[in-house]
SEMIGU-444788 format. One record per residue (C-alpha): residue number from 1; residue in three letters; chain; x negated, y negated, z. Coordinates in Angstrom, 2 decimals. Layout:
residues N
i | aa | ch | X | Y | Z
NUM | ALA | A | X | Y | Z
...
//
This chain:
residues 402
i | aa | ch | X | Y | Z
1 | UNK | A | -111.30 | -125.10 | 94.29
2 | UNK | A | -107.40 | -125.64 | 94.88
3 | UNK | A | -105.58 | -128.11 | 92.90
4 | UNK | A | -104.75 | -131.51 | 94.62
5 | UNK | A | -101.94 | -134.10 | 94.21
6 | UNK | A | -102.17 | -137.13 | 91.86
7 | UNK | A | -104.18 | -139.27 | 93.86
8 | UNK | A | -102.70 | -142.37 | 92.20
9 | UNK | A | -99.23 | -140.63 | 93.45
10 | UNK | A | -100.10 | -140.05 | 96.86
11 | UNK | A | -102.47 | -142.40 | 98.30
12 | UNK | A | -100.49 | -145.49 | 98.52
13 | UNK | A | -100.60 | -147.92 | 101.55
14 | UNK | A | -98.56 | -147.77 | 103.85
15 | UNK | A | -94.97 | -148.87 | 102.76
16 | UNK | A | -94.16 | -152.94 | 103.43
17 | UNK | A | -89.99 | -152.97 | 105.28
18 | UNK | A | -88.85 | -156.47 | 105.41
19 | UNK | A | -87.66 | -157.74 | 109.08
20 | UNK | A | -85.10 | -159.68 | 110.06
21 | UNK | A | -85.63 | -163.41 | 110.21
22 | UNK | A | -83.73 | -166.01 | 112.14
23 | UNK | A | -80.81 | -166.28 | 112.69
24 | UNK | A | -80.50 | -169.85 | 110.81
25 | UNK | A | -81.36 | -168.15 | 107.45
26 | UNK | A | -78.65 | -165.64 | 107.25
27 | UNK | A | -76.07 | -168.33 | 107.55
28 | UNK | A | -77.14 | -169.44 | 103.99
29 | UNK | A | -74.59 | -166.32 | 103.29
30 | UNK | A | -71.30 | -167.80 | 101.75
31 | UNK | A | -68.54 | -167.68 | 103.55
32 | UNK | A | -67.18 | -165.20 | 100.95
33 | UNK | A | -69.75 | -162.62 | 100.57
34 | UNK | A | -69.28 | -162.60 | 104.49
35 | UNK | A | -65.99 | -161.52 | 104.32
36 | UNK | A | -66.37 | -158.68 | 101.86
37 | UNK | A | -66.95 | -155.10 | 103.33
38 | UNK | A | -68.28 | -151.99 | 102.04
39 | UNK | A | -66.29 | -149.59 | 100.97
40 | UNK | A | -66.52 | -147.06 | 104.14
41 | UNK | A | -66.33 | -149.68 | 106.80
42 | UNK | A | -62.65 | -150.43 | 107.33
43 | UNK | A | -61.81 | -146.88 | 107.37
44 | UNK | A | -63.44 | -147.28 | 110.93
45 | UNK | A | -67.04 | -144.38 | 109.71
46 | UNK | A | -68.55 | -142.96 | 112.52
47 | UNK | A | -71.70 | -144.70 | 111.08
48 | UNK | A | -70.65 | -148.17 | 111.51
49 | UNK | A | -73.52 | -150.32 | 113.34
50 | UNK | A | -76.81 | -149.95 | 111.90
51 | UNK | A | -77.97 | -152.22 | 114.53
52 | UNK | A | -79.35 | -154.89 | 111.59
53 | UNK | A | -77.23 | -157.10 | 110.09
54 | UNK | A | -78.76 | -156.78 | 106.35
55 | UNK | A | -80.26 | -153.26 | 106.62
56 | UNK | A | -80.96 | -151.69 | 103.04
57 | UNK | A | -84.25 | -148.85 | 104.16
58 | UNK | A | -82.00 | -145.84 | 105.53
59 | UNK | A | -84.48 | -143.63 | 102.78
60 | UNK | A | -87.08 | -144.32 | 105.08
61 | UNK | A | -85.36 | -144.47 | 108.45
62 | UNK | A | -81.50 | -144.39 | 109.39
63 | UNK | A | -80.55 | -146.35 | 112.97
64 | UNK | A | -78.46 | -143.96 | 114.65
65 | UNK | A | -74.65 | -144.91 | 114.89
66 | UNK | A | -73.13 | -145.66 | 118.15
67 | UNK | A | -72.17 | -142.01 | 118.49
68 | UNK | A | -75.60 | -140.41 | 117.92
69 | UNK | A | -76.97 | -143.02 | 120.48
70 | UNK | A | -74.29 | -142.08 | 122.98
71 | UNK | A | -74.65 | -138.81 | 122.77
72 | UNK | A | -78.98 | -139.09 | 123.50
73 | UNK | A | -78.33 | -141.24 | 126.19
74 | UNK | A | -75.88 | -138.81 | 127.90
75 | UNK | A | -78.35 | -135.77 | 127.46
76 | UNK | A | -81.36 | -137.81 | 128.71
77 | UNK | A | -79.10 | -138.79 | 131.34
78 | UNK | A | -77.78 | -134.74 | 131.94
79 | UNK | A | -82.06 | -133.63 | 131.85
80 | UNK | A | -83.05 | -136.35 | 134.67
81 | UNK | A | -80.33 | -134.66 | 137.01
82 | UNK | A | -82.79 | -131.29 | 136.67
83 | UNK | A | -79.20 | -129.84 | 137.74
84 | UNK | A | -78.85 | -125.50 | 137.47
85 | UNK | A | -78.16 | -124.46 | 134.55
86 | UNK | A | -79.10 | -128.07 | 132.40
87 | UNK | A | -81.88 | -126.90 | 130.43
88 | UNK | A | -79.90 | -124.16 | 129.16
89 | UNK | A | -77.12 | -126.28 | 128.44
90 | UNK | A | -79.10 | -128.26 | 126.17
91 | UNK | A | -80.76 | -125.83 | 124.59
92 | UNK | A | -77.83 | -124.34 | 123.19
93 | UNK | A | -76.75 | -127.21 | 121.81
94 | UNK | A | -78.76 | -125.73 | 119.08
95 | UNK | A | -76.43 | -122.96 | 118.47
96 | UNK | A | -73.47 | -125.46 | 117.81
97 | UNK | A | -75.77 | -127.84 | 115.81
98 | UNK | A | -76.61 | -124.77 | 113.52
99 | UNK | A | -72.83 | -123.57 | 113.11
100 | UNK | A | -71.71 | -127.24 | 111.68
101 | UNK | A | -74.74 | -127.37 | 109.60
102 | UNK | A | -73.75 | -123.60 | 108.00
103 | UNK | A | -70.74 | -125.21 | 106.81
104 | UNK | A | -71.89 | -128.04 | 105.27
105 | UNK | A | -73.75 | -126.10 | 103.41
106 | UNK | A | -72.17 | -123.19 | 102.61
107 | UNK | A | -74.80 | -121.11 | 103.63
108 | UNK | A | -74.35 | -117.96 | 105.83
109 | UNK | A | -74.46 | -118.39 | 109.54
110 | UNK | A | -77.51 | -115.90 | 109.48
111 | UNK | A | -79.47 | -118.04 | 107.24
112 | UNK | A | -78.64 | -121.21 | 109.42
113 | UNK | A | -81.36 | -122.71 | 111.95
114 | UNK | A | -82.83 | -125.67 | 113.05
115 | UNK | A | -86.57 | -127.08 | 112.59
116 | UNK | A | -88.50 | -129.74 | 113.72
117 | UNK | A | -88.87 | -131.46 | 110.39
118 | UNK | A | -88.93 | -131.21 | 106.64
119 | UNK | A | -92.51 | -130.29 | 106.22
120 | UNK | A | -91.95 | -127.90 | 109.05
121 | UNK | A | -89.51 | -126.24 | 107.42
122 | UNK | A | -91.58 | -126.08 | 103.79
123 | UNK | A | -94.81 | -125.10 | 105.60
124 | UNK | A | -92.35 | -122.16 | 107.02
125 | UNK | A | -91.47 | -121.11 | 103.45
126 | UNK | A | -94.42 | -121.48 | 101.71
127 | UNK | A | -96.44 | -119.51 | 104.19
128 | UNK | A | -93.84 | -116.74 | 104.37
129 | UNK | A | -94.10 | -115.91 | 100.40
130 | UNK | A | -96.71 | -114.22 | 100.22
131 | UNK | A | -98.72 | -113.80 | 96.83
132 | UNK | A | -99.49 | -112.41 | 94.04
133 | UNK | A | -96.98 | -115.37 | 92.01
134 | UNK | A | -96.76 | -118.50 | 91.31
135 | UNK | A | -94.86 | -121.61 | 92.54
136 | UNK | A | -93.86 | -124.37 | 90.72
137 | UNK | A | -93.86 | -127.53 | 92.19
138 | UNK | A | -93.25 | -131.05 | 90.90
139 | UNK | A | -96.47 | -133.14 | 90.76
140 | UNK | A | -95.04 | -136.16 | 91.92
141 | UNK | A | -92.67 | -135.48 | 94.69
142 | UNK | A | -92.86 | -136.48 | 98.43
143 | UNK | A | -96.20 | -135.09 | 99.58
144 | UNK | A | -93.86 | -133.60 | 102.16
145 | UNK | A | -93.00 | -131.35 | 99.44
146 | UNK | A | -96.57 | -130.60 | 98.25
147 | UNK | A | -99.16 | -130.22 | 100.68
148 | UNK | A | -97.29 | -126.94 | 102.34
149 | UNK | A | -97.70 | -125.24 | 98.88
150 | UNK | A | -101.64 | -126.52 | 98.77
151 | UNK | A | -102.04 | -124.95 | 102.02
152 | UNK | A | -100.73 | -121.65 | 101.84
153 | UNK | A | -102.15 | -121.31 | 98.38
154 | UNK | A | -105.50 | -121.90 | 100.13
155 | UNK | A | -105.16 | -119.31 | 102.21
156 | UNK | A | -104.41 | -116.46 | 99.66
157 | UNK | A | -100.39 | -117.38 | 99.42
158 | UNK | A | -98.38 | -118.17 | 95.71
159 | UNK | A | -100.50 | -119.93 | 93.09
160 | UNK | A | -99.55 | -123.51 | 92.84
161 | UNK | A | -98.72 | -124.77 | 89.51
162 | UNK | A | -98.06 | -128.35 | 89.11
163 | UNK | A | -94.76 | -129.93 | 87.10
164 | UNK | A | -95.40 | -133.51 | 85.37
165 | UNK | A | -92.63 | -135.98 | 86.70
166 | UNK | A | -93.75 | -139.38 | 86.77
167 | UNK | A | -90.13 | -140.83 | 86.45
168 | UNK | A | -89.40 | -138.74 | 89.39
169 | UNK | A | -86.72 | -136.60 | 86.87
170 | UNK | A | -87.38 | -132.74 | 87.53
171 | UNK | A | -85.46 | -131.70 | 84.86
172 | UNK | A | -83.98 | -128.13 | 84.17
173 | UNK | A | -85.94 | -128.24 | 80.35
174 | UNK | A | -89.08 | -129.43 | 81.92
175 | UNK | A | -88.75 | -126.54 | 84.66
176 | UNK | A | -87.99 | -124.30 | 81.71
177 | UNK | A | -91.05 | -124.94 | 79.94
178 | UNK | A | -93.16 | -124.90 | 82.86
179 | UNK | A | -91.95 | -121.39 | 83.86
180 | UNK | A | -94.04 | -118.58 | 84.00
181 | UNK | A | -93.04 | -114.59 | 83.77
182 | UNK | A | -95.11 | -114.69 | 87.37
183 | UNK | A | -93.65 | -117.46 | 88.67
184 | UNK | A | -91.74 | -116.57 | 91.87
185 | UNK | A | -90.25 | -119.50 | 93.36
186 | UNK | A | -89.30 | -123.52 | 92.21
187 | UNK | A | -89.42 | -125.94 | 94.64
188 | UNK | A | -87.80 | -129.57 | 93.93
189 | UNK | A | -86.11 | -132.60 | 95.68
190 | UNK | A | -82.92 | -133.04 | 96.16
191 | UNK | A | -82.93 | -136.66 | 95.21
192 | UNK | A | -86.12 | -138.62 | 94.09
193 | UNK | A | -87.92 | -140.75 | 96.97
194 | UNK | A | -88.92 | -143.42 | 94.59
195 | UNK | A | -86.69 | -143.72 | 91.31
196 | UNK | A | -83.55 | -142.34 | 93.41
197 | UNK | A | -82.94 | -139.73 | 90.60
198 | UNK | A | -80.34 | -136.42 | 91.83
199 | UNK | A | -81.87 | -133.06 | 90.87
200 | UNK | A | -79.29 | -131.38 | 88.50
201 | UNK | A | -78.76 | -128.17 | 90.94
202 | UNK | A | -76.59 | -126.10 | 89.06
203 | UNK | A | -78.50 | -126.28 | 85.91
204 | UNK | A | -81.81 | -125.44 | 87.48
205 | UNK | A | -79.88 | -122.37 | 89.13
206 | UNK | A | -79.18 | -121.24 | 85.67
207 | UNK | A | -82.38 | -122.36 | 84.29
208 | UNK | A | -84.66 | -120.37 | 86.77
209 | UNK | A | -82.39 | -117.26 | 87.13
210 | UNK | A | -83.04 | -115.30 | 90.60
211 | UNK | A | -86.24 | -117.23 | 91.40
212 | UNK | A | -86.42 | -118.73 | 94.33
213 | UNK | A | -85.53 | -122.25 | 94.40
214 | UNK | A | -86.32 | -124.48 | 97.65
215 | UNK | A | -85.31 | -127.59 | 98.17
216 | UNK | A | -86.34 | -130.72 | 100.04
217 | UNK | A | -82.95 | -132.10 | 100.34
218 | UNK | A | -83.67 | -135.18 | 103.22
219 | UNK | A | -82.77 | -137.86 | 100.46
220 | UNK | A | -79.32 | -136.41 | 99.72
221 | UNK | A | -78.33 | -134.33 | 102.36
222 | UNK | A | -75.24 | -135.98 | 104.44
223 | UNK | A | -74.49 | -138.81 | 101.20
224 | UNK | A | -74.96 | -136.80 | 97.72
225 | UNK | A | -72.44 | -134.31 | 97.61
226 | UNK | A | -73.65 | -131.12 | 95.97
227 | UNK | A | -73.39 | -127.61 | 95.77
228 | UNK | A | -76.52 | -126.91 | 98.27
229 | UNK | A | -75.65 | -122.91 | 98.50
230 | UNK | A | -76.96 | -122.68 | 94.91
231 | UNK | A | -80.49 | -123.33 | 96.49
232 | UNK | A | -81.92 | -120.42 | 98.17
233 | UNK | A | -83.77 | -122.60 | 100.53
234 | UNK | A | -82.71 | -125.84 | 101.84
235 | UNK | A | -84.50 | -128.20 | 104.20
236 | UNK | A | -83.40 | -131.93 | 105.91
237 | UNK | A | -84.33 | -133.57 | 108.61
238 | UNK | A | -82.26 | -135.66 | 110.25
239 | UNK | A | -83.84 | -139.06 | 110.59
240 | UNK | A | -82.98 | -141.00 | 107.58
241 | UNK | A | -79.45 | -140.54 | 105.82
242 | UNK | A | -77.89 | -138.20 | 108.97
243 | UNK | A | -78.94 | -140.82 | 111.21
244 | UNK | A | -79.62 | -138.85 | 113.97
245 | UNK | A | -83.01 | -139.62 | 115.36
246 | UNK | A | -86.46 | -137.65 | 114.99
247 | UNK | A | -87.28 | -134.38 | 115.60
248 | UNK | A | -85.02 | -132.08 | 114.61
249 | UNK | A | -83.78 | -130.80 | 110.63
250 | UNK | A | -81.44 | -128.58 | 109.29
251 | UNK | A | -83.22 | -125.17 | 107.84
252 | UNK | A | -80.64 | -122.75 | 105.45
253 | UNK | A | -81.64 | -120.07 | 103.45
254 | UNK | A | -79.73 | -117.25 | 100.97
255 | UNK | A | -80.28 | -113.29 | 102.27
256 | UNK | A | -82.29 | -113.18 | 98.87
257 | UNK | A | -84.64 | -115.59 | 100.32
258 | UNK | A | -84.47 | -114.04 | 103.88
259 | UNK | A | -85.75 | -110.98 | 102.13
260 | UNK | A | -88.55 | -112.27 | 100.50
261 | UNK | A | -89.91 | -114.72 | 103.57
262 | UNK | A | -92.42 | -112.75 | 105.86
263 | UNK | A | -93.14 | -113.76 | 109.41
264 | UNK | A | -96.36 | -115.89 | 108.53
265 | UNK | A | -95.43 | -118.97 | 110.68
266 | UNK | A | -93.19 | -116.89 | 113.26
267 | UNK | A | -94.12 | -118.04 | 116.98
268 | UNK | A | -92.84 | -116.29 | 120.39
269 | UNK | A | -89.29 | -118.00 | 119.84
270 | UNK | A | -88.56 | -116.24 | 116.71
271 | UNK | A | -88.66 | -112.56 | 117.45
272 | UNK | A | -86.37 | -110.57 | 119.14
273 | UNK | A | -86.50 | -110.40 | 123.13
274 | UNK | A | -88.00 | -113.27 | 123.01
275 | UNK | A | -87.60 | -113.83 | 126.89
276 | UNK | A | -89.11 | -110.75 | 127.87
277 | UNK | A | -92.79 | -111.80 | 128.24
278 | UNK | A | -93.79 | -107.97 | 128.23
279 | UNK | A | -97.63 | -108.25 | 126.74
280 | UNK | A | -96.37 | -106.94 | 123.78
281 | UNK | A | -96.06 | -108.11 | 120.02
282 | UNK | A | -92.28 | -108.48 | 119.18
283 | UNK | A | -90.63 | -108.03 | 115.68
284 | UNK | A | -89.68 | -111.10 | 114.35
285 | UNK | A | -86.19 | -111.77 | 113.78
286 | UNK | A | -84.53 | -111.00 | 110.61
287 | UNK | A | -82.46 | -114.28 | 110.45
288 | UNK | A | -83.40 | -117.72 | 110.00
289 | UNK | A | -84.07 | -117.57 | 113.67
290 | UNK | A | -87.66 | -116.12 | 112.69
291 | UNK | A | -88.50 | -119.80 | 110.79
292 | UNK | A | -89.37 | -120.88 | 114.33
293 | UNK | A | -92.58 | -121.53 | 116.27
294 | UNK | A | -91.53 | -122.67 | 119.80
295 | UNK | A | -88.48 | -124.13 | 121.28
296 | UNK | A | -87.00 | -127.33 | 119.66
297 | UNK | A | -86.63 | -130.46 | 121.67
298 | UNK | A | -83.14 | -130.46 | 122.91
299 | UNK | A | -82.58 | -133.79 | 122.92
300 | UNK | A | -83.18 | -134.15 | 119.30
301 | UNK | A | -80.84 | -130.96 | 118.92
302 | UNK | A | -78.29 | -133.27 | 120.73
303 | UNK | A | -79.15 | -136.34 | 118.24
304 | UNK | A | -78.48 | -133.99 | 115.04
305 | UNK | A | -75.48 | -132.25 | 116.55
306 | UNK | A | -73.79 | -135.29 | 117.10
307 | UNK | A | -74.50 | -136.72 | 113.31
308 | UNK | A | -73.51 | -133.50 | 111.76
309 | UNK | A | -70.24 | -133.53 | 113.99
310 | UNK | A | -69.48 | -136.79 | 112.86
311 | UNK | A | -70.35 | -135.77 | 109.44
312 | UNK | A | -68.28 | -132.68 | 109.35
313 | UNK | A | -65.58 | -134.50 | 110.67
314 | UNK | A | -65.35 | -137.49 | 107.90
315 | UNK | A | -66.22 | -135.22 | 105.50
316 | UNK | A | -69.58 | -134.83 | 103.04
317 | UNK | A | -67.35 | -136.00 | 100.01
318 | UNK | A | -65.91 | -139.21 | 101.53
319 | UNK | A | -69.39 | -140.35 | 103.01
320 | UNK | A | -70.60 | -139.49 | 99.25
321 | UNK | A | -67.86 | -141.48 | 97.80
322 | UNK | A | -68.60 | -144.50 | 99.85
323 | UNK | A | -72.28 | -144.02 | 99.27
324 | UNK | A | -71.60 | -144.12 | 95.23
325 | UNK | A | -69.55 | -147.26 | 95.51
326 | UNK | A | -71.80 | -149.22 | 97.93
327 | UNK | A | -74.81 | -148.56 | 95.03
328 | UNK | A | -72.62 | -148.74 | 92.28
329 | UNK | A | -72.38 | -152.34 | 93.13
330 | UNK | A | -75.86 | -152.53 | 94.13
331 | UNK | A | -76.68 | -151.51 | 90.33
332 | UNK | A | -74.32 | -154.22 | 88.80
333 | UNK | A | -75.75 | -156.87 | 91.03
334 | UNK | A | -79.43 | -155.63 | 89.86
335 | UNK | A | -78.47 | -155.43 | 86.66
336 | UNK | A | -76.84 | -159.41 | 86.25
337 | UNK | A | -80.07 | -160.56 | 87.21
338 | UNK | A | -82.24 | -158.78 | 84.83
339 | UNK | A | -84.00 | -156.74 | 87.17
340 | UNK | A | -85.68 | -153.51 | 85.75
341 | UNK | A | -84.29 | -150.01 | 87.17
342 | UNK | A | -86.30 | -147.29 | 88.06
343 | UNK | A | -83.00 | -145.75 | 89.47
344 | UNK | A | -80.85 | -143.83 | 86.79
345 | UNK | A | -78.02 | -146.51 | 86.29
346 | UNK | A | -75.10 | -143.40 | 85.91
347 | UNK | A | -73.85 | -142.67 | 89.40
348 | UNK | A | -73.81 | -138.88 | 88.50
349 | UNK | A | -77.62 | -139.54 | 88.44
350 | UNK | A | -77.85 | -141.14 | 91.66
351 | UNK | A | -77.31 | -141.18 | 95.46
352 | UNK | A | -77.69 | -143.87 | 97.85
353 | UNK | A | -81.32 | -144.71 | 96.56
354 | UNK | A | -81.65 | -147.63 | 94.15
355 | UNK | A | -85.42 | -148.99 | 92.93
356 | UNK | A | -86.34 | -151.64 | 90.67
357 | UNK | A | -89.91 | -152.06 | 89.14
358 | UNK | A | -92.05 | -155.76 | 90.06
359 | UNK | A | -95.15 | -157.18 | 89.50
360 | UNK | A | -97.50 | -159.55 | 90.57
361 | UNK | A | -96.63 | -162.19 | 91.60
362 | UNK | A | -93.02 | -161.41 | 91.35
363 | UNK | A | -93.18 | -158.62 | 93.94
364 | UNK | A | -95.10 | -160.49 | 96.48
365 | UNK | A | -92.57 | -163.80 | 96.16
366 | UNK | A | -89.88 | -161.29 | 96.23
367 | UNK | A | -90.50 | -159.36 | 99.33
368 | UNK | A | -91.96 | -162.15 | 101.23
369 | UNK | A | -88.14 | -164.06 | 100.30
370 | UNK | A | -86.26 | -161.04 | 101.50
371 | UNK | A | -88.10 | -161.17 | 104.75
372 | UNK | A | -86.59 | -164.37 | 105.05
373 | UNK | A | -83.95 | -163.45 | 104.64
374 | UNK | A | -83.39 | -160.71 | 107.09
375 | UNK | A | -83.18 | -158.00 | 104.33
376 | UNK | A | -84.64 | -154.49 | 105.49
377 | UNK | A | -86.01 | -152.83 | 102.78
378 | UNK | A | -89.05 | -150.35 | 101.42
379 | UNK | A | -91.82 | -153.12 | 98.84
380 | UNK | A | -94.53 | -150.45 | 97.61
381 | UNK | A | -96.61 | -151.77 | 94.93
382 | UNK | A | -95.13 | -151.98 | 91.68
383 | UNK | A | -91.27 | -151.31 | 93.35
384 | UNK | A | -89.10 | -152.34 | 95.75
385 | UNK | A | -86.83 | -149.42 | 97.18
386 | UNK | A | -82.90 | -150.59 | 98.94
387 | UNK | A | -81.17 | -147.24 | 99.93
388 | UNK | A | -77.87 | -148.14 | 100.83
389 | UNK | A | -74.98 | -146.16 | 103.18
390 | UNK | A | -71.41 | -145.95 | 103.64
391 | UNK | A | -70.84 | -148.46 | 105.30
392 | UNK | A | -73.13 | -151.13 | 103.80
393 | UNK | A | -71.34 | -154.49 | 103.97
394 | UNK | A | -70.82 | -155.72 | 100.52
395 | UNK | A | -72.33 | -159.28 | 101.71
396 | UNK | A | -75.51 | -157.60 | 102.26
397 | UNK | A | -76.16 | -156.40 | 98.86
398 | UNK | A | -75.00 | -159.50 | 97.69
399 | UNK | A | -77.38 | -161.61 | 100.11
400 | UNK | A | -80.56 | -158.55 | 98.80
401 | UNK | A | -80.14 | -159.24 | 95.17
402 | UNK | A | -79.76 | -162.93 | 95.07
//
């Protein structure tokens, strides 16, 4: 019988996000809170205009800027013409999209593609290592991050072995002593979806040697600047802190991991001559090209390429910066009041995630007031999540945590 997830982890309802009320209730802002900014938004971000006013969820969903919303509009625009030569067009799109995305990461053009999600992009990996081994994976991560490993081990791929991390901290000495001389590959996130807490990269590099580790890196990627090229695998999708829409993530992986990955997921697009419908079975590619099934939806291409344009051209560490300022002050805030953190208070901890713990009948009173008052945030029971950006105005952290 496989092992399953912490039910008490994974099964709870479906996350409450605060909506914006009237109009007449955000004008209980003071006129000075108003006034203050965020640290990003006078240096004119490309991510300016998150389309709320007081919008504090981008962990769960980021409204694309006005240049990722220009830039679908065009291409839905360029398809309906059905000119010669469109579809092409757009399709390579992906090529470009795939190039930025390399250096962000540091990864090798060769490792570099795109996928059509997160999960698509784990269920890739963990069906391309094939057993005998072991995988370690953290207990209570995203189930995004668990139910690939389940799978494949189900169907005769690495033996899953679970990691105890109820505070969300996958720490190198708790990897350490979890490790097994079998174990073959670590998988962890990037930055906690619930406490906010930043894996420590480097020191699980050192800590698991030439292991494979993966990494689910859609909470950090784009606003936690770290060393991703120390990962052998590295998966984000673009819908929450790139702010580029759904359907389309990043997919990078070290030649030590191309090595090891067979084709177990590989569909017609990922083998060579793919265009020459011949009757015949194809080898798969031997880049990241092979981590593909079908074609990817071009307009979502467009939506990512745009965000990571934008991104490259601010620059990761900037956007990081203004991400660690904006929750810096999100943290003192939290703090005057007395709230209790789940969310490491020591930026070097962090990213743009910050949770505090409630209960009955706080966290009902609580989330019902920020509905009020046009706050957008994440209330699951027992914790309310705000996951701030850039170019957070200062006024509405100070309107969320009065």
């Amino acid at each position: 019988m496989s092992q399953q997830p912490n039910p008490a982890t994974h099964s709870n309802p479906a996350p409450r996000t605060t909506r914006s009320g009237p109009a007449h209730q955000q004008a209980a802002l003071s006129e000075t809170a108003l006034s203050e900014t965020a640290a990003f938004e006078t240096a004119g971000t490309p991510w300016s205009n998150t389309g709320s006013p007081h919008y504090l969820d981008f962990a769960r969903f980021g409204p694309p800027p006005p240049a990722v919303r220009d830039a679908l509009l065009d291409a839905v625009r360029l398809s309906a013409t059905g000119a010669p030569g469109v579809v092409d067009e757009l399709h390579d799109r992906e090529n470009a999209a795939a190039d930025i995305a390399a250096r962000l990461t540091g990864f090798d053009r060769a490792g570099v593609t795109l996928v059509p999600s997160t999960s698509a992009g784990l269920f890739h990996v963990a069906f391309g290592l094939d057993g005998p081994g072991r995988v370690l994976v953290p207990r209570h991560d995203f189930p995004a991050n668990v139910y690939p490993w389940l799978r494949a081990q189900e169907r005769g791929g690495l033996t899953v072995d679970f990691l105890d991390n109820p505070d969300g901290h996958t720490s190198p000495e708790r990897v350490a002593a979890a490790l097994r001389p079998d174990t073959v590959a670590v998988t962890v996130s990037a930055v906690d979806y619930r406490t906010g807490r930043r894996a420590d990269l480097p020191a699980l590099r050192e800590v698991i040697g030439d292991r494979l580790l993966v990494v689910d890196a859609i909470q950090g990627f784009g606003v936690s600047d770290q060393p991703w090229n120390l990962a052998d695998v590295v998966v984000a999708g673009g819908q929450k802190w790139l702010r580029s829409g759904w359907g389309a993530a990043l997919f990078a992986a070290s030649p030590r991991a191309l090595d090891r990955l067979s084709d177990g997921l590989t569909g017609w697009s990922g083998v060579e001559d793919r265009a020459v419908f011949d009757a015949t079975e194809h080898p798969a590619l031997a880049d990241a090209g092979r981590v593909t099934m079908t074609m990817l939806n071009p307009l979502a291409i467009t939506g990512l390429l745009a965000s990571l344009t934008e991104l490259e051209r601010t620059g990761q560490h900037a956007v990081a910066e203004a991400v660690t300022a904006n929750a810096d002050l999100l943290v003192e805030r939290l703090l005057s009041t007395g709230a209790d953190l789940l969310t490491p208070a020591e930026p070097q901890h962090r990213a743009g995630i910050v949770s505090v713990r409630l209960a009955e009948p706080r966290w009902t009173a609580v989330t019902e007031r920020l509905r009020e008052l046009g706050v957008v945030a994440t209330a699951r029971p027992g914790y309310l999540r705000f996951s701030v950006h850039s170019d957070t105005p200062a006024g509405t952290i100070a309107l969320a945590t009065s």
